[in-house]
Backbone as CSV, one residue per row, in Angstrom:
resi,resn,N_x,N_y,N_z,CA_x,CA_y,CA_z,C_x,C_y,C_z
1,UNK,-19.695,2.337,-16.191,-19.163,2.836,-14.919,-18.194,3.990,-15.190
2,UNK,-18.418,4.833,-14.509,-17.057,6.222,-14.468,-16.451,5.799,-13.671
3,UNK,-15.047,5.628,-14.447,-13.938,5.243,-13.630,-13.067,6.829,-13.017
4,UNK,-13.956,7.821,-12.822,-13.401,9.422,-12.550,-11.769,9.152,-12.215
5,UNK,-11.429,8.617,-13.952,-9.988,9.200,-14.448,-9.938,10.249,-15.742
6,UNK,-10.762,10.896,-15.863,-11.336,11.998,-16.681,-9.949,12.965,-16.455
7,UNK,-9.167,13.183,-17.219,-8.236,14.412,-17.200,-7.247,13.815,-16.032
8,UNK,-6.774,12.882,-16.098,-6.047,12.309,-14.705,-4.750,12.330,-16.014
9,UNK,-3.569,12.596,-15.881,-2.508,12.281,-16.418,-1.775,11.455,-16.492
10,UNK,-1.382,10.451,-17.065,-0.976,8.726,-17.087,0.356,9.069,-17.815
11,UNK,1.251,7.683,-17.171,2.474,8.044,-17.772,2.016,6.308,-18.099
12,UNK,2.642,5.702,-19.681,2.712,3.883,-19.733,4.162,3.854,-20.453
13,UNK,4.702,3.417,-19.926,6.114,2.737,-20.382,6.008,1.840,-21.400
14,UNK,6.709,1.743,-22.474,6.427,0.738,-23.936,4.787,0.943,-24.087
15,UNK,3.966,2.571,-24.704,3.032,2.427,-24.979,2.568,2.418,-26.301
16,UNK,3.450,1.744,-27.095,2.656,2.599,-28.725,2.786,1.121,-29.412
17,UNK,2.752,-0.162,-28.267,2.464,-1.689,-29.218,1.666,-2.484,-27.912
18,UNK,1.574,-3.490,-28.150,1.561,-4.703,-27.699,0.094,-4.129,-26.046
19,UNK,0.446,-4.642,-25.417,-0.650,-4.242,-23.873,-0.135,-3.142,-23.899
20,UNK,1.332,-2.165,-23.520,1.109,-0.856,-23.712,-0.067,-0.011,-24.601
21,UNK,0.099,-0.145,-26.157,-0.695,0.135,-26.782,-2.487,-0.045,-26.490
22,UNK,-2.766,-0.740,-26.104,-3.815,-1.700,-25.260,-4.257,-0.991,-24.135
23,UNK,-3.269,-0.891,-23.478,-3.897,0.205,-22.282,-4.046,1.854,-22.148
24,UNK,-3.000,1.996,-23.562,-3.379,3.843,-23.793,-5.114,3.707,-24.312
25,UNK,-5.137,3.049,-25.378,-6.535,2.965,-26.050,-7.730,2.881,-25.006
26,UNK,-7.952,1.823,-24.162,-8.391,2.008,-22.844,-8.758,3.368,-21.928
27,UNK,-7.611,3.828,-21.592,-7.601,4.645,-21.095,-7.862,6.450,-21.654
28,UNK,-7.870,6.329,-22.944,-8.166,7.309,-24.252,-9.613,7.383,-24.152
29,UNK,-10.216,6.389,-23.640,-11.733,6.191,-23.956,-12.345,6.711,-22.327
30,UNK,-11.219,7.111,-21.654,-11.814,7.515,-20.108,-11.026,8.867,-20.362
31,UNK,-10.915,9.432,-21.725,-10.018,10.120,-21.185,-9.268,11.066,-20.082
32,UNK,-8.416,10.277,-20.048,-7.191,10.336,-19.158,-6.336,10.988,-20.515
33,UNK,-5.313,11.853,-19.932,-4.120,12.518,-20.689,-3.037,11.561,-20.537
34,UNK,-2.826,11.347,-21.353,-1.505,9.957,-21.967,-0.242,10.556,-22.209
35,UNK,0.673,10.226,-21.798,2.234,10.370,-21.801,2.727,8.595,-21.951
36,UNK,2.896,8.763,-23.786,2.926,7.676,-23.907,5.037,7.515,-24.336
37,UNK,5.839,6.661,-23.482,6.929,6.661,-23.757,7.136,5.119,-24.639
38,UNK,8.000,5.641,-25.733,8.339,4.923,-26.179,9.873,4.375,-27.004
39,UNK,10.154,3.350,-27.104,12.023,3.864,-27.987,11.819,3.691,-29.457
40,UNK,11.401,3.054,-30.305,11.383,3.425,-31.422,9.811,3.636,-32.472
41,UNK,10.272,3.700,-33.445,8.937,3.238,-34.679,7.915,4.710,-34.403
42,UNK,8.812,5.281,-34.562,7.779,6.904,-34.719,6.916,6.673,-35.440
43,UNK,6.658,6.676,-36.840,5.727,5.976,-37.644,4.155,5.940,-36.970
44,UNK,4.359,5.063,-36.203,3.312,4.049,-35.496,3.265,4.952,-34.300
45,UNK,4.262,5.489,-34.023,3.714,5.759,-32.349,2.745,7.503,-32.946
46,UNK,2.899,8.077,-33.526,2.792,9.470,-34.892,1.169,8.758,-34.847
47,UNK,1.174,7.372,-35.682,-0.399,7.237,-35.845,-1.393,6.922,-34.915
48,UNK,-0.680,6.407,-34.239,-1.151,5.262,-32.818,-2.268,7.163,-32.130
49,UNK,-1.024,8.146,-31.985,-1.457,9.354,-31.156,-2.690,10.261,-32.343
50,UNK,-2.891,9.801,-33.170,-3.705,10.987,-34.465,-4.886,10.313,-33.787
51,UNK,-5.416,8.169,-33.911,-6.179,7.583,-33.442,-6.783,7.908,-32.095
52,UNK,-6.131,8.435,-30.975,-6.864,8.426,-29.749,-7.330,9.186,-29.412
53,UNK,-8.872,8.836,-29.306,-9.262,10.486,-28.971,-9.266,11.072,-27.872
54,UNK,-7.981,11.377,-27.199,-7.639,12.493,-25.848,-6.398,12.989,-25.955
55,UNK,-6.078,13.995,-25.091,-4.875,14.386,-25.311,-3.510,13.586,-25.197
56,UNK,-2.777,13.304,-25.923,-1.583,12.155,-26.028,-0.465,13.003,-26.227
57,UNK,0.941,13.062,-25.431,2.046,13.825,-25.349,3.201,12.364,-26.020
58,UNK,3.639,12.182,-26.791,4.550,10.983,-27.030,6.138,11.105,-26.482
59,UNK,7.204,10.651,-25.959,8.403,10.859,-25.524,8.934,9.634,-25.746
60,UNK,10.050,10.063,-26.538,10.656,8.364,-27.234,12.272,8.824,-26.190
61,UNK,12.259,7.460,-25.624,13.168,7.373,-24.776,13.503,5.899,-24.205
62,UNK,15.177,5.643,-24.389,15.510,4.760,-23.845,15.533,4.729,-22.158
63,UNK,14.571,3.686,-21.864,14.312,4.060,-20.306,15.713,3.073,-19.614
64,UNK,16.558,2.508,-20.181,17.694,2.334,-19.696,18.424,3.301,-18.734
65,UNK,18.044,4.797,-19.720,19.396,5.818,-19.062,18.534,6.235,-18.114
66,UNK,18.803,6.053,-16.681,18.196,6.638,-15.974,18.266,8.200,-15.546
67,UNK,19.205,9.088,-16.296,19.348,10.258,-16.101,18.228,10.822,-17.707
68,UNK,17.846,10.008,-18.076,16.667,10.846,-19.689,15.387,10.380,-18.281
69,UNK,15.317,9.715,-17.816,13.623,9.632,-16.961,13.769,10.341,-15.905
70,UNK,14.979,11.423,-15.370,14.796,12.415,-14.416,14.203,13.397,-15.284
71,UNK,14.935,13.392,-16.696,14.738,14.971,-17.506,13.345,14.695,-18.179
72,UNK,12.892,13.700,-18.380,11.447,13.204,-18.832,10.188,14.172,-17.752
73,UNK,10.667,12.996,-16.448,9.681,13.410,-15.463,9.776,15.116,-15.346
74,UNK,10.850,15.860,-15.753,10.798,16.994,-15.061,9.695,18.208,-16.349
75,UNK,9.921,17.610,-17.392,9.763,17.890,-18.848,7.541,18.015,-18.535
76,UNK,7.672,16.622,-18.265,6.204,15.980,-17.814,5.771,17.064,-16.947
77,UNK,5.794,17.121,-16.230,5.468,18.136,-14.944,5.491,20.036,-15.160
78,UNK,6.808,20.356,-16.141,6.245,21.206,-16.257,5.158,21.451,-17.511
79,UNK,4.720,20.827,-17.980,3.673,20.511,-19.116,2.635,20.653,-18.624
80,UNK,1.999,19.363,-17.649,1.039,19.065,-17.233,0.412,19.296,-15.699
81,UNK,1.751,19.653,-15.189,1.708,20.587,-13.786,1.773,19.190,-12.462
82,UNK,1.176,18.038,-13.184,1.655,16.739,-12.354,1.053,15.331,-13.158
83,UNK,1.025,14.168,-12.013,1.295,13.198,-12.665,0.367,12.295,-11.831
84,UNK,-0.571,11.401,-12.190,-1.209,10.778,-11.460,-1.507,9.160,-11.260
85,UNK,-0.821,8.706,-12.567,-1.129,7.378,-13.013,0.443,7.140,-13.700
86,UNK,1.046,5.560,-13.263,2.179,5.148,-13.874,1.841,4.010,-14.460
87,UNK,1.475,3.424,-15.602,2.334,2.439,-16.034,3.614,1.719,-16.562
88,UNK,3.987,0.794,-15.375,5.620,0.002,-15.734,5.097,-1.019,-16.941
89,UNK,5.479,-0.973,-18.218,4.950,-2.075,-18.971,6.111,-2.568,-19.582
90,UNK,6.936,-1.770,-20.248,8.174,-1.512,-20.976,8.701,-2.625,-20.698
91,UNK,9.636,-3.729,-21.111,10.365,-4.753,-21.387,10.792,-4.945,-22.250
92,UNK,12.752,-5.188,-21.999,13.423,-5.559,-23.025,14.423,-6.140,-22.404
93,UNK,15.368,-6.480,-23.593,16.637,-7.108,-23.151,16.991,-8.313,-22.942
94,UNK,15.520,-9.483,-23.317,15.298,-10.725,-22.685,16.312,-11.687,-23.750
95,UNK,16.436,-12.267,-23.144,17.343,-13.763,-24.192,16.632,-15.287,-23.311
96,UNK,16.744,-15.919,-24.507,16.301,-17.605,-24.256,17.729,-18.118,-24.268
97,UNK,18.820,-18.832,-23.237,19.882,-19.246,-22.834,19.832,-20.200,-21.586
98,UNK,20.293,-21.156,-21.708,20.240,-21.784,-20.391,21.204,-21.057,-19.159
99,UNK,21.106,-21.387,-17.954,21.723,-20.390,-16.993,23.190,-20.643,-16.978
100,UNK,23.664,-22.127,-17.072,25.328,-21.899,-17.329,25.682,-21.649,-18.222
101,UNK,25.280,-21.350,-19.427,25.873,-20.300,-20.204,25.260,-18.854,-20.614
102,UNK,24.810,-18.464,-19.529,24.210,-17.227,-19.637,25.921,-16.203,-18.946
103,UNK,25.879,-15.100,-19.560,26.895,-14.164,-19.064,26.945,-13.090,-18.119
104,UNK,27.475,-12.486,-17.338,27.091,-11.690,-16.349,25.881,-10.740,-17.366
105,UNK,27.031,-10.086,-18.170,26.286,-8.735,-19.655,25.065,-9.164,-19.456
106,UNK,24.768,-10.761,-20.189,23.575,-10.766,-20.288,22.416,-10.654,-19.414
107,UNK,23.083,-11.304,-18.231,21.831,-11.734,-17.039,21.714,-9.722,-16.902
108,UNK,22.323,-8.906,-16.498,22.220,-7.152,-16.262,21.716,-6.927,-17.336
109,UNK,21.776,-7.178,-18.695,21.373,-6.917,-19.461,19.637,-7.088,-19.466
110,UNK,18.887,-8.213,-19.299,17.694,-8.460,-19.066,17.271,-7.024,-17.825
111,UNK,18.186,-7.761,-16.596,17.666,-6.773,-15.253,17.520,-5.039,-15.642
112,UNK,18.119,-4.788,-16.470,18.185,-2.988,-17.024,16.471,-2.461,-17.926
113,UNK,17.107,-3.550,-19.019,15.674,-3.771,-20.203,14.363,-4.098,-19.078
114,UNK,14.343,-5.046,-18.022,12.571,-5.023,-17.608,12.691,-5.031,-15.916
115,UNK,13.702,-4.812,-15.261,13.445,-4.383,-13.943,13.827,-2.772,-13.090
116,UNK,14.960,-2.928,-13.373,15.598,-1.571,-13.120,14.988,-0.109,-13.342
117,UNK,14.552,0.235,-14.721,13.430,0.883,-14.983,12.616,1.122,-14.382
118,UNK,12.144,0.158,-14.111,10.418,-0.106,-13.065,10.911,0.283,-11.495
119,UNK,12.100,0.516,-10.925,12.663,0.922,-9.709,12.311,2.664,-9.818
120,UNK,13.070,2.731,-11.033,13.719,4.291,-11.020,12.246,5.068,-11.688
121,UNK,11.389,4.654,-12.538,10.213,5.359,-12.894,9.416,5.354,-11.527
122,UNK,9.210,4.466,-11.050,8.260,4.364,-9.573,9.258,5.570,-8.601
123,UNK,10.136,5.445,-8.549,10.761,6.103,-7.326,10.418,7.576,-7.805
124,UNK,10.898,7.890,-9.064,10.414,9.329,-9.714,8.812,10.069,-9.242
125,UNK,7.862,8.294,-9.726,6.469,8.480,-9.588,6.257,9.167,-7.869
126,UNK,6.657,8.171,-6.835,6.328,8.314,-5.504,7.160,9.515,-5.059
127,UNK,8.320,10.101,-5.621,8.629,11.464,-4.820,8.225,12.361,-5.290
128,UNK,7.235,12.457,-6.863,7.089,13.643,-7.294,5.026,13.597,-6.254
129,UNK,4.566,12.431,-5.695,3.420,12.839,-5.070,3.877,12.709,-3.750
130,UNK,4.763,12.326,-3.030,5.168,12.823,-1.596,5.511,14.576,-1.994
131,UNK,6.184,15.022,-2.281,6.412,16.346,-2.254,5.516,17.299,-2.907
132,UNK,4.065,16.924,-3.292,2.987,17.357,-3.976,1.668,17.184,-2.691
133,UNK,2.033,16.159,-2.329,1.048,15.503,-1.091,-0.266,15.225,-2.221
134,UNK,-0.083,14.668,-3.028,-1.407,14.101,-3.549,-1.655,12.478,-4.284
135,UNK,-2.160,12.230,-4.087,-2.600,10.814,-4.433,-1.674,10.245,-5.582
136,UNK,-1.711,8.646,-5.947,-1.180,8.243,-7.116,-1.621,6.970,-7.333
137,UNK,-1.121,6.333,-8.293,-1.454,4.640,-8.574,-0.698,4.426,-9.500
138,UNK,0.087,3.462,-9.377,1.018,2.802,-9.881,0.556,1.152,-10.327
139,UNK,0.683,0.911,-11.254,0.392,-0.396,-11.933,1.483,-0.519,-12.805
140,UNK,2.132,-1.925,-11.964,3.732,-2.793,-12.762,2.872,-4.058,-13.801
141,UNK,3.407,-4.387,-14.775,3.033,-4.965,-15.249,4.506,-6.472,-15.561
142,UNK,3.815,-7.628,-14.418,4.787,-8.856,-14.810,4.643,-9.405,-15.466
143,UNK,4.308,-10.934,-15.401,4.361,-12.256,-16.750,4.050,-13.647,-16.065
144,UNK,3.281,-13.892,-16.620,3.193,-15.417,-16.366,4.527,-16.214,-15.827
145,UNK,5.013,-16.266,-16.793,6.596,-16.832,-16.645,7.322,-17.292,-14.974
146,UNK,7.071,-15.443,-14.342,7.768,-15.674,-12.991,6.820,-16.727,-12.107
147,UNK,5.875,-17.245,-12.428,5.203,-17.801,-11.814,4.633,-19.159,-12.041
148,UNK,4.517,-19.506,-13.718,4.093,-21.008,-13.919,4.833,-20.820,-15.536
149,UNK,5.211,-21.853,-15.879,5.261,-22.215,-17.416,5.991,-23.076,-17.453
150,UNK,5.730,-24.063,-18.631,6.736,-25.446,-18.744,7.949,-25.026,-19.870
151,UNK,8.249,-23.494,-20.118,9.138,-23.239,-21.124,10.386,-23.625,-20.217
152,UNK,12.161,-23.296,-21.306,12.512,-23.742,-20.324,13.819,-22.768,-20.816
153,UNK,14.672,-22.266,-20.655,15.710,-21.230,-20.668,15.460,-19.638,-20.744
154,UNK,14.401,-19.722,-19.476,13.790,-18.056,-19.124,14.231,-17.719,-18.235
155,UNK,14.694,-18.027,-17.013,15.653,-17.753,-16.138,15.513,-16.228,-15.830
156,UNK,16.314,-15.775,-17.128,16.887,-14.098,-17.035,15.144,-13.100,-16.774
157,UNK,14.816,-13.069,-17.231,13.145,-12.870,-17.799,12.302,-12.942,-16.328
158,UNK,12.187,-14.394,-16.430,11.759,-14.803,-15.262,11.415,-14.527,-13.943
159,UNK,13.008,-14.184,-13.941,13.734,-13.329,-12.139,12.878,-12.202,-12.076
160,UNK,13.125,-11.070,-13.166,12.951,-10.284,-13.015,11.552,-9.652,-13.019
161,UNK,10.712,-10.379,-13.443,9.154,-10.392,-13.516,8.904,-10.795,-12.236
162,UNK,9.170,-11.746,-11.572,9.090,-12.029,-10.279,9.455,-11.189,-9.581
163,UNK,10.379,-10.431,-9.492,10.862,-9.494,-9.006,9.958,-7.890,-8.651
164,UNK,9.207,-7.806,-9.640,8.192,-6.820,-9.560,7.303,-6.730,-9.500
165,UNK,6.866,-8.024,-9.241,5.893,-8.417,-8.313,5.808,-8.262,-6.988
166,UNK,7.007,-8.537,-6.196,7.578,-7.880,-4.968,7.817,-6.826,-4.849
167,UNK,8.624,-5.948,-5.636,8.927,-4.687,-5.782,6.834,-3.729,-5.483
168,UNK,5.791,-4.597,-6.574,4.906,-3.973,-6.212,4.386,-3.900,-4.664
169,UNK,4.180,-5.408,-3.959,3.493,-5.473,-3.193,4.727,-4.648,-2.073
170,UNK,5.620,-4.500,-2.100,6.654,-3.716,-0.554,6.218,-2.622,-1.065
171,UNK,6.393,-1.935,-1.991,5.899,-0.515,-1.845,4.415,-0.123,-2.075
172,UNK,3.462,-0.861,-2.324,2.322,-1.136,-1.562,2.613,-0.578,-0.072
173,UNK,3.229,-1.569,0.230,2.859,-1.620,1.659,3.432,-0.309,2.573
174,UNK,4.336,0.074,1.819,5.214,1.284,2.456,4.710,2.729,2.000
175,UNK,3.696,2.554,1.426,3.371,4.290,0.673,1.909,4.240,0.763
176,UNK,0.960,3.106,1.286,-0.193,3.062,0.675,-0.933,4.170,1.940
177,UNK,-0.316,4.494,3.031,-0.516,5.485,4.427,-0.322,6.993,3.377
178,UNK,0.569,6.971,2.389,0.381,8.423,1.734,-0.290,8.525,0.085
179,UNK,-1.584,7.693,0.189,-2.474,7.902,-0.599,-2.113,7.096,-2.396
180,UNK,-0.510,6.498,-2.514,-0.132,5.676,-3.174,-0.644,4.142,-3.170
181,UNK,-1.146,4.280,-4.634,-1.816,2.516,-4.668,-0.671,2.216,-5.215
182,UNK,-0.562,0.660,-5.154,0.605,-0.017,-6.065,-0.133,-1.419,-6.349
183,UNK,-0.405,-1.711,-7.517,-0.921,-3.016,-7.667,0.192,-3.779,-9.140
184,UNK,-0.226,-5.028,-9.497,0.491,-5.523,-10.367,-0.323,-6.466,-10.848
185,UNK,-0.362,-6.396,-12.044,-0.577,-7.434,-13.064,-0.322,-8.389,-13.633
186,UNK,-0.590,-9.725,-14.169,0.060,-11.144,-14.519,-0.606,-11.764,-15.399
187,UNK,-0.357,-10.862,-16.998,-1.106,-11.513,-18.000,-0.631,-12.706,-18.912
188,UNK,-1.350,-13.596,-19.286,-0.867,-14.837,-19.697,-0.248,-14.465,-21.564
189,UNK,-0.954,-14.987,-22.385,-0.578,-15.137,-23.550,-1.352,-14.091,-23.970
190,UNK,-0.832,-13.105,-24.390,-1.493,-11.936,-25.009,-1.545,-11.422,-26.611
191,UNK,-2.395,-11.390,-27.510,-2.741,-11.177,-28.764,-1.465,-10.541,-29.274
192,UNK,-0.577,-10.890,-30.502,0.222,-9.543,-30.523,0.587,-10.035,-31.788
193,UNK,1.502,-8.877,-32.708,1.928,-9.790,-34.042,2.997,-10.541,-34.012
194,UNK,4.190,-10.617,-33.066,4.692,-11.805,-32.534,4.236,-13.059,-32.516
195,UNK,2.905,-12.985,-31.728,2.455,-14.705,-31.977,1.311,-14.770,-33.682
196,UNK,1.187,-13.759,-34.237,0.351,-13.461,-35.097,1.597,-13.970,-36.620
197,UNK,2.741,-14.067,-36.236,3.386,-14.626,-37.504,4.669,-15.476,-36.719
198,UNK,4.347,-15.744,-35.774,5.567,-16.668,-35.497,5.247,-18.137,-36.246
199,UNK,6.290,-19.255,-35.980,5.947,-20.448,-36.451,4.626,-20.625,-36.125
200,UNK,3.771,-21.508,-36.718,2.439,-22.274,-36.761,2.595,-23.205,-35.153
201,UNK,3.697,-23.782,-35.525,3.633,-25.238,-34.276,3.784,-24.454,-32.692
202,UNK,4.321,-22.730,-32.610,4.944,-22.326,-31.499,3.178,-21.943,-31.125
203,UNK,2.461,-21.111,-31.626,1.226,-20.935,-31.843,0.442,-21.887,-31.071
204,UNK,0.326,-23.179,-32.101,-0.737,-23.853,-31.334,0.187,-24.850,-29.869
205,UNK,1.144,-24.798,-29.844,1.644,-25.257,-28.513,1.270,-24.142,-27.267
206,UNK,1.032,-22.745,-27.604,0.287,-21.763,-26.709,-0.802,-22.208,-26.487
207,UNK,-1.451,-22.327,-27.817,-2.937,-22.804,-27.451,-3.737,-24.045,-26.845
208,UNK,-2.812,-24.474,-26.635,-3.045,-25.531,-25.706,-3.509,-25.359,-24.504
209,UNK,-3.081,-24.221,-24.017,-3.243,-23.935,-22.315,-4.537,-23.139,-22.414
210,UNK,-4.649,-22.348,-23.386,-5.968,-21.605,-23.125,-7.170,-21.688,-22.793
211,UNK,-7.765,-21.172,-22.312,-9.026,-21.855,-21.718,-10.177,-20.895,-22.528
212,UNK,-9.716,-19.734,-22.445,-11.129,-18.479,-22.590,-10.498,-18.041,-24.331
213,UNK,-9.779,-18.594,-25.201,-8.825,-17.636,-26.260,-7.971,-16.854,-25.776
214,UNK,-7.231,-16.466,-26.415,-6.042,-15.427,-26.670,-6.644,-14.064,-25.969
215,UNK,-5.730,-13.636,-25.096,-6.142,-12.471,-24.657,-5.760,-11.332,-25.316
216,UNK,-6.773,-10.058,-25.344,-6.130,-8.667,-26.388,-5.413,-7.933,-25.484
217,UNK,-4.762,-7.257,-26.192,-4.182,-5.934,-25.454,-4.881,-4.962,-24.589
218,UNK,-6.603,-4.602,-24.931,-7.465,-3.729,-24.599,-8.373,-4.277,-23.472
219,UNK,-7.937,-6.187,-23.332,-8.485,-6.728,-22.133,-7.151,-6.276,-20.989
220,UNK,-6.385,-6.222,-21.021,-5.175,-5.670,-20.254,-5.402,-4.458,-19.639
221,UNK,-5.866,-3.473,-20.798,-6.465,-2.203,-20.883,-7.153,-2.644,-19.803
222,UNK,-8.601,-2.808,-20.066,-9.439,-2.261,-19.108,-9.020,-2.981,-17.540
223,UNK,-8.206,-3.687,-17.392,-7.988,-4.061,-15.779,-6.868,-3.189,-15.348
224,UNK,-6.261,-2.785,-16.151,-5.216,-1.616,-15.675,-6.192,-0.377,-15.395
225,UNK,-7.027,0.523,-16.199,-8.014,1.288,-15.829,-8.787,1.204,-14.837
226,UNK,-9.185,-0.014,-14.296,-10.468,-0.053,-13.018,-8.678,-0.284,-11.777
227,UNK,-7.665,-0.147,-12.246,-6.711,-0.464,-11.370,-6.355,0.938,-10.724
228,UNK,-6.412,1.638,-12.050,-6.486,3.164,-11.749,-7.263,4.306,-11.545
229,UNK,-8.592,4.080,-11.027,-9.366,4.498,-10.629,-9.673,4.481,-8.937
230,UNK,-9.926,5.681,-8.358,-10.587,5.781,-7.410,-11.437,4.388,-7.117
231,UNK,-12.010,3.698,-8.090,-13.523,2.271,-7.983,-12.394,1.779,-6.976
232,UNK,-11.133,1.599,-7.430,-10.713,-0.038,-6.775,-9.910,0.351,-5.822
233,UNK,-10.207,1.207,-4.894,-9.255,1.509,-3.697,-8.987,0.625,-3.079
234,UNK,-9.841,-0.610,-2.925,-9.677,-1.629,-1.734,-8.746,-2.463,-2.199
235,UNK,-8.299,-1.950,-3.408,-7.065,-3.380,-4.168,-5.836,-2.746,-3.573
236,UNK,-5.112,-2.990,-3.142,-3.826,-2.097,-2.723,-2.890,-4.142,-2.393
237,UNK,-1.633,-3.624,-3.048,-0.426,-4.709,-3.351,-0.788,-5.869,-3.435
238,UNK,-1.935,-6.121,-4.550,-2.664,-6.999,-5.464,-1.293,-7.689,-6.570
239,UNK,-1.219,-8.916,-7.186,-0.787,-9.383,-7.612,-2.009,-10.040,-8.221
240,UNK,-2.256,-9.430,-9.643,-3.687,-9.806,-10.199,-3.893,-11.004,-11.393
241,UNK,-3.667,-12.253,-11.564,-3.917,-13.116,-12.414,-4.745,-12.654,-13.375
242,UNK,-4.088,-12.744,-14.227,-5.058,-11.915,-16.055,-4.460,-12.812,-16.736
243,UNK,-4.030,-14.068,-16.645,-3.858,-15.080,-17.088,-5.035,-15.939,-18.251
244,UNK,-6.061,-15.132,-17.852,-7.171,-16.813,-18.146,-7.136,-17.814,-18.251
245,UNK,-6.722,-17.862,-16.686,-6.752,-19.464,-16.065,-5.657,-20.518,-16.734
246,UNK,-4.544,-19.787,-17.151,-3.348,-20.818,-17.587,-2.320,-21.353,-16.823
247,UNK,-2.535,-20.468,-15.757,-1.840,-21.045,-14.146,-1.971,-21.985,-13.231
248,UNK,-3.710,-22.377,-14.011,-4.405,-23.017,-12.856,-4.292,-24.291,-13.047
């Protein structure tokens, strides 16, 4: 299927590991022009961009400061002349703490690292195509977590994944009259070297829930791609289970 994102310009937040990484590769293979942001491990993000075959712009940036993602976006634009595709993937800042002894620092601390971001890149995204008057699609990427799991001092994490899940579907609903999609994603246990060398026992206590195996990064990929395509217009403030069935 042509997903006619051929030369479409993509921005993915945390793209040079994990489902970021996953969904540039994806989307490399439709090529789409990649603006892949990332904060560290040049190294990797250097090889990650030699591997894909389309045009890949890399920008290592703490998406904390919200005054580097005005000078980003403005940087972006005059490069590429505009912007058509966002991925929110980026997450940090998380801690495992129970909630009475969690600290203000910390609880803002989570909300900065994986929500806040996802406010101020979207708001960037939707005024640079209101004042362009041309189309966009935005895909947030949440977590299982805000929604089912028997873990238990996620709280901080939690909120905020839940949180942008809402954040997707209201501005869905408020932009989708000016040609803005907004959908969101909710992938379960995803392939990564985290669970690839953590303890043995943390491992197969994941695997317990699985139904279909371990999901890859490049299965992420391709539902973010048919997310961003013209195909799936009729999806608009979708909250999409990519779980495989660990919710259920």
């Amino acid at each position: 299927m042509d997903l006619q994102i051929a030369n479409k310009v993509a921005i993915i937040t945390g793209g040079t590991k994990g489902i970021g990484e996953g969904i540039a590769r994806v989307l490399s293979r439709e090529d789409a022009k990649l603006v892949l942001v990332y904060r560290s491990d040049d190294e990797y993000a250097k090889k990650l961009k030699e591997e894909l075959n389309t045009e890949v712009m890399l920008y290592k940036l703490d998406i904390t400061r919200h005054d580097e993602i005005e000078r980003m976006y403005a940087k972006i634009i005059k490069h590429y002349g505009t912007i058509d595709i966002l991925v929110n993937n980026a997450a940090g800042g998380t801690i495992s703490k129970p909630l009475h002894e969690l600290s203000y620092s910390e609880w803002k601390e989570c909300e900065e690292g994986c929500l806040d971001h996802v406010f101020m890149m979207s708001k960037m995204f939707i005024s640079h195509c209101l004042n362009n008057k041309h189309e966009g699609r935005i895909i947030n990427v949440s977590a299982k977590a805000a929604f089912y799991s028997e873990s238990h001092d996620k709280i901080p994490y939690a909120t905020m994944k839940g949180a942008i899940a809402t954040l997707s579907k209201r501005m869905a609903n408020d932009y989708i009259a000016d040609g803005i999609y907004v959908n969101c994603i909710v992938p379960g246990y995803v392939k990564s070297k985290y669970y690839d060398t953590c303890p043995a026992e943390v491992r197969k206590n994941k695997e317990k829930y699985l139904k279909v195996g371990w999901a890859t990064p490049e299965e992420m990929g391709n539902i973010v791609a048919f997310l961003s395509s013209p195909k799936s217009r009729q999806i608009i403030g979708a909250v999409i289970d990519c779980s495989g069935g660990t919710m259920l």
